[in-house]
N, CA, C and O atoms as a Tripos MOL2 file, in Angstrom:
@<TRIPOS>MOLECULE
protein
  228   227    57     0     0
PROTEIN
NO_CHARGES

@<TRIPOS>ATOM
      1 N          92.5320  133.2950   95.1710 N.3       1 UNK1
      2 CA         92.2790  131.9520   95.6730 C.3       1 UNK1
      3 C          93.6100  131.3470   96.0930 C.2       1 UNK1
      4 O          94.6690  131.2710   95.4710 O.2       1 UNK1
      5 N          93.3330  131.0050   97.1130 N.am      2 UNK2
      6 CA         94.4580  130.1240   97.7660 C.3       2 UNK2
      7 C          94.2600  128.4280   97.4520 C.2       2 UNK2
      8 O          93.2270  127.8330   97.1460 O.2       2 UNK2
      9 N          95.7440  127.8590   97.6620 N.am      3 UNK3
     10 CA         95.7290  126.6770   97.4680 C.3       3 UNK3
     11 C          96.4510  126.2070   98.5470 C.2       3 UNK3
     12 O          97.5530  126.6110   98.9160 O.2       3 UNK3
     13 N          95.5760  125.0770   99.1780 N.am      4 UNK4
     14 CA         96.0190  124.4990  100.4640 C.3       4 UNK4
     15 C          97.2130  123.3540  100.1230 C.2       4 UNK4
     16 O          97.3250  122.8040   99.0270 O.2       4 UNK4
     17 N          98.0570  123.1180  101.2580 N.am      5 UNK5
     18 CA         98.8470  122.0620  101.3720 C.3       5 UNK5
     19 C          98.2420  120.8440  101.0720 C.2       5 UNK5
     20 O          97.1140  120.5920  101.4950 O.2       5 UNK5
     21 N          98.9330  119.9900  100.3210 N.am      6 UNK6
     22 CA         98.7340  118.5250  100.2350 C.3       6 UNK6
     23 C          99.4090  117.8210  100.8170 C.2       6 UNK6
     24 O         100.5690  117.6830  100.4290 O.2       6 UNK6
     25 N          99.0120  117.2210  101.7890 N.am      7 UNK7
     26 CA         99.9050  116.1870  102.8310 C.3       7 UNK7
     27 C          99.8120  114.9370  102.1460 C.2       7 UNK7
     28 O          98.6610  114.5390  102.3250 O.2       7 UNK7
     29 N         100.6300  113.8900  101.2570 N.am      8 UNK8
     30 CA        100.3530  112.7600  100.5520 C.3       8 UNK8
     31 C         100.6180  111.9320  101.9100 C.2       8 UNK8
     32 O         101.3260  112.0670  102.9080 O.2       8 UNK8
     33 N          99.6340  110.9590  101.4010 N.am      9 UNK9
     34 CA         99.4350  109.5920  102.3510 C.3       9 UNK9
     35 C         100.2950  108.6740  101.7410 C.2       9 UNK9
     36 O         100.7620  108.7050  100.6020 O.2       9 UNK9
     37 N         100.5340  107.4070  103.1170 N.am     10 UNK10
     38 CA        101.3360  106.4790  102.8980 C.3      10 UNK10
     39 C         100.6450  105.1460  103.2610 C.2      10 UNK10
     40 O          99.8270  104.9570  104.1620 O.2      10 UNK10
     41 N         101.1500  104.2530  102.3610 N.am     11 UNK11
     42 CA         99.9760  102.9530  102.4100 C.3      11 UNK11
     43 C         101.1370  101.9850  103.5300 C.2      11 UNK11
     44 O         102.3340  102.1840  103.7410 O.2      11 UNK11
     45 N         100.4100  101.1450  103.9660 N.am     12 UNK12
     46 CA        101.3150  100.5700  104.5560 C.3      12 UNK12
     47 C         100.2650   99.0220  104.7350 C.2      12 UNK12
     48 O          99.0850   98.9050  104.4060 O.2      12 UNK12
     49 N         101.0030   98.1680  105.2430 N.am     13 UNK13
     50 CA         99.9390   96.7150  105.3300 C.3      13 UNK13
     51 C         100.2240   96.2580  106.6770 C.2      13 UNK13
     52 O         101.2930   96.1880  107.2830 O.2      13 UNK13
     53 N          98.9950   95.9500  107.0280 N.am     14 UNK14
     54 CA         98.6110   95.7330  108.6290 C.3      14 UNK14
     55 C          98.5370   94.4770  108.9210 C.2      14 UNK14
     56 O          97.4000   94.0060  108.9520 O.2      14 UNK14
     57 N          99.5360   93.6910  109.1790 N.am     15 UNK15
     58 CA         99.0420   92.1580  109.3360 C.3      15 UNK15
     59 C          99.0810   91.3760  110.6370 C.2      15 UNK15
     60 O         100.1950   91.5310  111.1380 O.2      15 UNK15
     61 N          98.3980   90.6880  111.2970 N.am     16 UNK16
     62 CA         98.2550   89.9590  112.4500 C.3      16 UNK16
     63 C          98.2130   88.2830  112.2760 C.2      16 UNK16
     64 O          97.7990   87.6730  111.2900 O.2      16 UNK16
     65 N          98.7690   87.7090  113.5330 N.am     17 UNK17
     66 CA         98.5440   85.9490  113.2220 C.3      17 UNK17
     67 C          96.7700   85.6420  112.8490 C.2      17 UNK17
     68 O          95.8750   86.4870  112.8430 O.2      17 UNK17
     69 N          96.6790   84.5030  112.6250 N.am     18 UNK18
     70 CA         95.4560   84.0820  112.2670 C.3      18 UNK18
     71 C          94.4580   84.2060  113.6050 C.2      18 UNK18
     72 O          93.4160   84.8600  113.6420 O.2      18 UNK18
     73 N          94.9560   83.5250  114.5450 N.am     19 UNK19
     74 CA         94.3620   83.5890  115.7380 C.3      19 UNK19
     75 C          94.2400   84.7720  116.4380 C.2      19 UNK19
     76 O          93.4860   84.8760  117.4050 O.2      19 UNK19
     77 N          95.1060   85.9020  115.9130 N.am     20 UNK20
     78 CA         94.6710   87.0020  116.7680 C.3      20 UNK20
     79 C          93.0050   87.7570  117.0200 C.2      20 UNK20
     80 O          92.2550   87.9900  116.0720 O.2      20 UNK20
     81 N          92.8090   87.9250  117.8280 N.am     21 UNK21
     82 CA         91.5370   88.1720  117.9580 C.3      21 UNK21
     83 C          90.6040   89.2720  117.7810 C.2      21 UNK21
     84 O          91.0540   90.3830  118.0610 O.2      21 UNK21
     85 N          89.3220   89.2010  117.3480 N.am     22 UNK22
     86 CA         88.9880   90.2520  116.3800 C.3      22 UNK22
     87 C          88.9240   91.5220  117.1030 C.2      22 UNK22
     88 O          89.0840   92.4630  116.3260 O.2      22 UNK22
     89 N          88.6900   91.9910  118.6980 N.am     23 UNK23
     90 CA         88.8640   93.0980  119.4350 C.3      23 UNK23
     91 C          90.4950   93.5830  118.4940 C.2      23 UNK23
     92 O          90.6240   94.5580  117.7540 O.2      23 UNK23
     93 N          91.4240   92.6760  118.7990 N.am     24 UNK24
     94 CA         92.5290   93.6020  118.3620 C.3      24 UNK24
     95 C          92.4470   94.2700  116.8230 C.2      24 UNK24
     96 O          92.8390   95.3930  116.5040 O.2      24 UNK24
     97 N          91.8140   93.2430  115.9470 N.am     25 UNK25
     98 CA         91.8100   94.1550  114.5920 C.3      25 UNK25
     99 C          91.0940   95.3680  114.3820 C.2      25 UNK25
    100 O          91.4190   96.2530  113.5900 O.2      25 UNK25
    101 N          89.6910   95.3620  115.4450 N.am     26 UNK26
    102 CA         89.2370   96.5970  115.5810 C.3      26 UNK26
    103 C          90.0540   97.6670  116.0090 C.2      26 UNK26
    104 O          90.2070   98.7810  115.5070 O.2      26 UNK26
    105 N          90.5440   97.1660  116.9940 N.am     27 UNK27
    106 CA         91.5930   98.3500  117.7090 C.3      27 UNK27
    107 C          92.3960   99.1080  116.7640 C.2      27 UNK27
    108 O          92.6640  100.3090  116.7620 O.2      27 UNK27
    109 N          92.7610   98.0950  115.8870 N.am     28 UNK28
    110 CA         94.1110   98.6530  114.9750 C.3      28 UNK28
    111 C          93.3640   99.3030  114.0070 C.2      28 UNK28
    112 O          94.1220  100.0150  113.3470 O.2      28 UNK28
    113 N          92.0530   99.3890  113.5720 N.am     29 UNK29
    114 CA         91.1070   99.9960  112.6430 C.3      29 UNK29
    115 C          91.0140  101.1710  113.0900 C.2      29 UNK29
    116 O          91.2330  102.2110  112.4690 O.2      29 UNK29
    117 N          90.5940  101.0160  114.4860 N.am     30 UNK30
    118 CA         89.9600  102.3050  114.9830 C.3      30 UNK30
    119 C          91.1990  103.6390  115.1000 C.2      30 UNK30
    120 O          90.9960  104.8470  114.9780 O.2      30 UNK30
    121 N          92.8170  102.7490  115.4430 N.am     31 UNK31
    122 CA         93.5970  103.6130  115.1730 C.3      31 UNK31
    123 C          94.4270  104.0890  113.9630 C.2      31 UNK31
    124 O          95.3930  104.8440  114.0700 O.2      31 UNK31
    125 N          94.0310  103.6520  112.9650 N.am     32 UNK32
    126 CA         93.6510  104.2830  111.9090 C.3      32 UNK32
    127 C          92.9170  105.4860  110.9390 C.2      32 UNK32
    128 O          93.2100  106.0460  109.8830 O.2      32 UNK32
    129 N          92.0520  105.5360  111.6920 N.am     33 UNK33
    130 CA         90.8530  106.2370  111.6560 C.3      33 UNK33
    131 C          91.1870  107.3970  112.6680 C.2      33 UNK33
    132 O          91.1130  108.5600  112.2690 O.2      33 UNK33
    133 N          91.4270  107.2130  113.5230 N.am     34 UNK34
    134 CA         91.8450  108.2150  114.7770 C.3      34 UNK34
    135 C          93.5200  108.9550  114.3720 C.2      34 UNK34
    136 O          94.2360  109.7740  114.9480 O.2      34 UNK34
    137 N          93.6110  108.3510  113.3930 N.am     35 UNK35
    138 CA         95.0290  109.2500  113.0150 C.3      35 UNK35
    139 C          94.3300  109.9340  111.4810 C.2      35 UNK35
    140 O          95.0490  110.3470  110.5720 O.2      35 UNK35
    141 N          93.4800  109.9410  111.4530 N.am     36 UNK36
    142 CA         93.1900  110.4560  109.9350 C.3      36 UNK36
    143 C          93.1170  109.8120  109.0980 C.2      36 UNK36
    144 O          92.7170  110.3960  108.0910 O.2      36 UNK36
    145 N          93.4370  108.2020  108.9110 N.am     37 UNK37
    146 CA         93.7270  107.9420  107.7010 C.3      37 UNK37
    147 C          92.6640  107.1020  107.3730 C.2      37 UNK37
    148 O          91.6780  107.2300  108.0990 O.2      37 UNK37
    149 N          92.5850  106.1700  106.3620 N.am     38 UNK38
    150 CA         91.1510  105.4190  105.6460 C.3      38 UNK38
    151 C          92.4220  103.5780  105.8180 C.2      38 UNK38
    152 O          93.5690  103.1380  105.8980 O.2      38 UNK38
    153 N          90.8550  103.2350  105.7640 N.am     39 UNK39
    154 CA         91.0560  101.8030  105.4260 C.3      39 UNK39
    155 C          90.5770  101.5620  103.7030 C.2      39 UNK39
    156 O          89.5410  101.8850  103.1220 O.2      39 UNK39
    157 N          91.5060  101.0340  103.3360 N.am     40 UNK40
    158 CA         91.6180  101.1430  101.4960 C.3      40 UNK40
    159 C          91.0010   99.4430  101.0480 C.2      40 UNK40
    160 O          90.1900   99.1600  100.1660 O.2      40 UNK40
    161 N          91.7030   98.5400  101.9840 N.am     41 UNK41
    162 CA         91.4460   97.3570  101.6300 C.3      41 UNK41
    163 C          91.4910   96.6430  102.5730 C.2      41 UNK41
    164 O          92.4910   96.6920  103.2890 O.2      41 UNK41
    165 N          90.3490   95.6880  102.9000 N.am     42 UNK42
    166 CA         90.7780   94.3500  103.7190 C.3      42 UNK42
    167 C          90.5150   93.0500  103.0920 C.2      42 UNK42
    168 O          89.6240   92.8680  102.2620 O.2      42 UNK42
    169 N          91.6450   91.7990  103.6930 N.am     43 UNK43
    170 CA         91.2300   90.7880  103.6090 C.3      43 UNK43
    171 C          90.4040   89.8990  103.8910 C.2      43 UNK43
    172 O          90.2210   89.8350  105.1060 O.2      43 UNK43
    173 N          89.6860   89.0160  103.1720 N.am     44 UNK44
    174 CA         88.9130   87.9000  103.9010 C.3      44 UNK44
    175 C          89.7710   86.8800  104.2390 C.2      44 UNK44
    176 O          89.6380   86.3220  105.3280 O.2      44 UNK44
    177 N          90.8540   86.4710  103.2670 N.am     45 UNK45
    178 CA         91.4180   84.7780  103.5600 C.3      45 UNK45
    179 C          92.4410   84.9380  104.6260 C.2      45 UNK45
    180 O          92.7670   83.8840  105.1720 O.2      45 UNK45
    181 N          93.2670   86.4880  105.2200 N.am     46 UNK46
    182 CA         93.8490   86.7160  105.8190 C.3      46 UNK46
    183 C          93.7300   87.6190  106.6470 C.2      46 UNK46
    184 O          92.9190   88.4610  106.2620 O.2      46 UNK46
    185 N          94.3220   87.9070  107.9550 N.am     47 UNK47
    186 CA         94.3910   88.9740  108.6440 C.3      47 UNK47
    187 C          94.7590   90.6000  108.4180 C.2      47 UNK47
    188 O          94.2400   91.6200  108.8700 O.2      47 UNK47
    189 N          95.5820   90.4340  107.7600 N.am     48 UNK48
    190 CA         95.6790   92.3220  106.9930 C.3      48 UNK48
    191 C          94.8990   92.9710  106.3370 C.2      48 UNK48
    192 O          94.0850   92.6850  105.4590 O.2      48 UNK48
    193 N          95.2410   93.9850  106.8820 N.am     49 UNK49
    194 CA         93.7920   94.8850  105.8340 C.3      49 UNK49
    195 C          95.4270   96.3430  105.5190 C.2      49 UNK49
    196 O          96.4360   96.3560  106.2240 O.2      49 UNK49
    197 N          95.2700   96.9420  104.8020 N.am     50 UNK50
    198 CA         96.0170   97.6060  104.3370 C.3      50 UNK50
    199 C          94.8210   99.5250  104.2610 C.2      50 UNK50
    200 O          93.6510   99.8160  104.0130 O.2      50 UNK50
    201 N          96.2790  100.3850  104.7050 N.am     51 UNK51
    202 CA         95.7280  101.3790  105.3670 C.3      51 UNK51
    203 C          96.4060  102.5300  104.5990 C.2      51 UNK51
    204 O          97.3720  102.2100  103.9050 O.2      51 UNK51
    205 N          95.9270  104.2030  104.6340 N.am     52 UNK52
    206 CA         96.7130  105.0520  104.2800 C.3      52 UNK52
    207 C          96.4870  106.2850  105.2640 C.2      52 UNK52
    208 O          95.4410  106.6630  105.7910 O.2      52 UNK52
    209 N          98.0040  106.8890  105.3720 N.am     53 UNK53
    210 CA         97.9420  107.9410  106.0430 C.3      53 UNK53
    211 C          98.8010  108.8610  106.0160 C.2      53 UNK53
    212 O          99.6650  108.7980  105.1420 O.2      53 UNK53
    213 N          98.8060  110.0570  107.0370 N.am     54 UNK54
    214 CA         99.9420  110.7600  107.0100 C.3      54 UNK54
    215 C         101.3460  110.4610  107.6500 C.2      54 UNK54
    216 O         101.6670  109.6790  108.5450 O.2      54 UNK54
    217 N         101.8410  111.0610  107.1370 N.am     55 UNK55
    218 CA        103.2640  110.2310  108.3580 C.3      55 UNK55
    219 C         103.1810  111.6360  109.2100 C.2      55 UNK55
    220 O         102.6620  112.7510  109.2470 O.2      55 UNK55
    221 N         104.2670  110.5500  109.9970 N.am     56 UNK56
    222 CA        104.3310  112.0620  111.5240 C.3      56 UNK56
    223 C         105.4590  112.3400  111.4720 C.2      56 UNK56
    224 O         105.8480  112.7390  112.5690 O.2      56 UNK56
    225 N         106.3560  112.3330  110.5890 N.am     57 UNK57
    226 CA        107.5350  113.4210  110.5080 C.3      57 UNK57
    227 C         107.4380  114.2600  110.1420 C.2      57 UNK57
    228 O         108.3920  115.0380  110.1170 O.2      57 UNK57
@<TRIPOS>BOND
     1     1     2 1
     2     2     3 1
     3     3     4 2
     4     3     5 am
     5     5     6 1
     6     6     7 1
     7     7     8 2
     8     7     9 am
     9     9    10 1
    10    10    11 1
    11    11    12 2
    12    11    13 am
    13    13    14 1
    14    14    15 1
    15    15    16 2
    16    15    17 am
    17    17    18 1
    18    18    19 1
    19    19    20 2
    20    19    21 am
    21    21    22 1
    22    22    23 1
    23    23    24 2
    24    23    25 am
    25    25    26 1
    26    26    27 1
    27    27    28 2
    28    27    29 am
    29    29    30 1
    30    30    31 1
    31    31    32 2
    32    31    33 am
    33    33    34 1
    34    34    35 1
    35    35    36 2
    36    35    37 am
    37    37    38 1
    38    38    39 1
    39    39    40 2
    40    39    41 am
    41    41    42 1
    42    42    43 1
    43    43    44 2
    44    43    45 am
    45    45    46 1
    46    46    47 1
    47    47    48 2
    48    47    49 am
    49    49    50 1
    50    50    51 1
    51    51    52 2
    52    51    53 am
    53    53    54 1
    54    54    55 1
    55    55    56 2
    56    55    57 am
    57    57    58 1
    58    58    59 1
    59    59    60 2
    60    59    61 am
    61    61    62 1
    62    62    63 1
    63    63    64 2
    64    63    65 am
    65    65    66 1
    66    66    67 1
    67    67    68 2
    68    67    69 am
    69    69    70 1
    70    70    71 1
    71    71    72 2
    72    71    73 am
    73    73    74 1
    74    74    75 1
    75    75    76 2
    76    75    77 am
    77    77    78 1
    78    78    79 1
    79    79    80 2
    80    79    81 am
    81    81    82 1
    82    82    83 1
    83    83    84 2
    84    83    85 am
    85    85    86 1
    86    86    87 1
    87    87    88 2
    88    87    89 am
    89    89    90 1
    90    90    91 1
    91    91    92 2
    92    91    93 am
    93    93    94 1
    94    94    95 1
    95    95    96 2
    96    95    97 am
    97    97    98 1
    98    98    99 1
    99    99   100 2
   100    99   101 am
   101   101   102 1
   102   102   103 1
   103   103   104 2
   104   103   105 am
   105   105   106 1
   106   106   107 1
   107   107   108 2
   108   107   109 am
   109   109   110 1
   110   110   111 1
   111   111   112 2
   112   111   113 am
   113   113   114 1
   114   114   115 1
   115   115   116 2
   116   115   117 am
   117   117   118 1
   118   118   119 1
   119   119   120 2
   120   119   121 am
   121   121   122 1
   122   122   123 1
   123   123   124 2
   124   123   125 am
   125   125   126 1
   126   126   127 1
   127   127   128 2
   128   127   129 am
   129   129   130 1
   130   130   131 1
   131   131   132 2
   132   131   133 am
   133   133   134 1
   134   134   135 1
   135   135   136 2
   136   135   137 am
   137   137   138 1
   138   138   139 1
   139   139   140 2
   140   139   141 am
   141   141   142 1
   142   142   143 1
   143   143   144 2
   144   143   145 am
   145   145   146 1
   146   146   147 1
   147   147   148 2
   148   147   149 am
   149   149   150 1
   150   150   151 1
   151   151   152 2
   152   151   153 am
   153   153   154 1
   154   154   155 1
   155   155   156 2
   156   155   157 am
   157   157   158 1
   158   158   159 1
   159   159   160 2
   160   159   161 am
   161   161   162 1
   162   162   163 1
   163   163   164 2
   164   163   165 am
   165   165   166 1
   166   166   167 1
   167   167   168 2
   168   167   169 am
   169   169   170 1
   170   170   171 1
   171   171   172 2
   172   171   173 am
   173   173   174 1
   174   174   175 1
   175   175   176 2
   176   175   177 am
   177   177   178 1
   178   178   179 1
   179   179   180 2
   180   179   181 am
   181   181   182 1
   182   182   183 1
   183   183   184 2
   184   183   185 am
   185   185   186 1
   186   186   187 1
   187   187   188 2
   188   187   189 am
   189   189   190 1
   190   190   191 1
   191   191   192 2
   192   191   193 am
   193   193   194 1
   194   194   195 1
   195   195   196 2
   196   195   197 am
   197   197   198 1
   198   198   199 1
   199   199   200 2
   200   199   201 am
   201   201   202 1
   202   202   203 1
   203   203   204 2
   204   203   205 am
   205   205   206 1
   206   206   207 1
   207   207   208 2
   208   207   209 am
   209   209   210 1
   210   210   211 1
   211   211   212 2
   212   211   213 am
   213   213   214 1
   214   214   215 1
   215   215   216 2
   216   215   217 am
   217   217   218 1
   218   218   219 1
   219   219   220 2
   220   219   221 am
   221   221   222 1
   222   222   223 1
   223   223   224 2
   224   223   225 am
   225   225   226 1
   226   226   227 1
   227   227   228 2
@<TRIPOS>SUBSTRUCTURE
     1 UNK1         2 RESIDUE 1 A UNK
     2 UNK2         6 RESIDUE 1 A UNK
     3 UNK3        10 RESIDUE 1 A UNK
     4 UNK4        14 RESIDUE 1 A UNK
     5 UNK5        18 RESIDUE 1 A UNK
     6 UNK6        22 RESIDUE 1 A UNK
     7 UNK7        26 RESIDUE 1 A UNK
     8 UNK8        30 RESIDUE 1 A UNK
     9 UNK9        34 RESIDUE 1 A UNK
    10 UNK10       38 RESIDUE 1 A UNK
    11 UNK11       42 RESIDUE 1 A UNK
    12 UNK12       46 RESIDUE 1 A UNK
    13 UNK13       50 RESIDUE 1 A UNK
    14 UNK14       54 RESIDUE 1 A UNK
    15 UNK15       58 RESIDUE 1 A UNK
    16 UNK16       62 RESIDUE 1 A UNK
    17 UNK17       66 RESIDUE 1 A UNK
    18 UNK18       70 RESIDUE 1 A UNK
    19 UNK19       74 RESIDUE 1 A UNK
    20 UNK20       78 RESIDUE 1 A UNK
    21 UNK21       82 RESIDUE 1 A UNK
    22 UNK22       86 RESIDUE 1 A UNK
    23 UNK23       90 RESIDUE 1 A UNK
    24 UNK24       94 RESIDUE 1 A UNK
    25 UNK25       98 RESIDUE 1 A UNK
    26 UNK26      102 RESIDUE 1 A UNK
    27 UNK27      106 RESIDUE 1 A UNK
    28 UNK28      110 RESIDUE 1 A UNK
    29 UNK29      114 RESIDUE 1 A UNK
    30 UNK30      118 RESIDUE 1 A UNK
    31 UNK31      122 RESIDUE 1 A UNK
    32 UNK32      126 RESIDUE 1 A UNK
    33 UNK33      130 RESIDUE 1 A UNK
    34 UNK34      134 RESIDUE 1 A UNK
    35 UNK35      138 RESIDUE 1 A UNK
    36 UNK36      142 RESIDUE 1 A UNK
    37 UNK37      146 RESIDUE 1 A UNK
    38 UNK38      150 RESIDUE 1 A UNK
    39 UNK39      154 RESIDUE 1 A UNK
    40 UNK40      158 RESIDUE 1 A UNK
    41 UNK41      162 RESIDUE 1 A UNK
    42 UNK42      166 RESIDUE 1 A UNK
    43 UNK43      170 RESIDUE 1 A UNK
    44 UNK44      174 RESIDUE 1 A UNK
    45 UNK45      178 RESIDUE 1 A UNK
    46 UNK46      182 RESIDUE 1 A UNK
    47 UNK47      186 RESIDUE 1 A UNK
    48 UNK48      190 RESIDUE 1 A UNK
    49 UNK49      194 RESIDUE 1 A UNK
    50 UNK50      198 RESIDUE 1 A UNK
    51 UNK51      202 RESIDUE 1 A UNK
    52 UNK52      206 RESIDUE 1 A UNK
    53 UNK53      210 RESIDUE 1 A UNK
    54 UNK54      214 RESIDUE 1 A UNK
    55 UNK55      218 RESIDUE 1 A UNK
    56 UNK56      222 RESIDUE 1 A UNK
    57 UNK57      226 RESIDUE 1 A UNK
């Protein structure tokens, strides 16, 4: 039995002005998701939602 690589993820926090508009938070979701990684947490009282992934180095 083989044992595969573990690539550890990196959290990072995603934050936008209040007024920014909700197309863009999708956007920034969707590229999230499109890099592999998960959405861990979002806010209600604020704009950030906080994300994890791989890095690209």
């Amino acid at each position: 039995m083989t044992a595969a690589a573990v690539v550890p993820m990196h959290s990072v926090i995603i934050s936008f002005p209040a007024e920014a508009p909700d197309h863009l938070l999708q956007k920034a979701k969707d590229a999230v998701i499109a890099a592999k990684g998960k959405i861990t947490h979002e806010y209600s009282e604020y704009p950030p939602l906080t994300a994890a992934g791989q890095s690209s180095e």
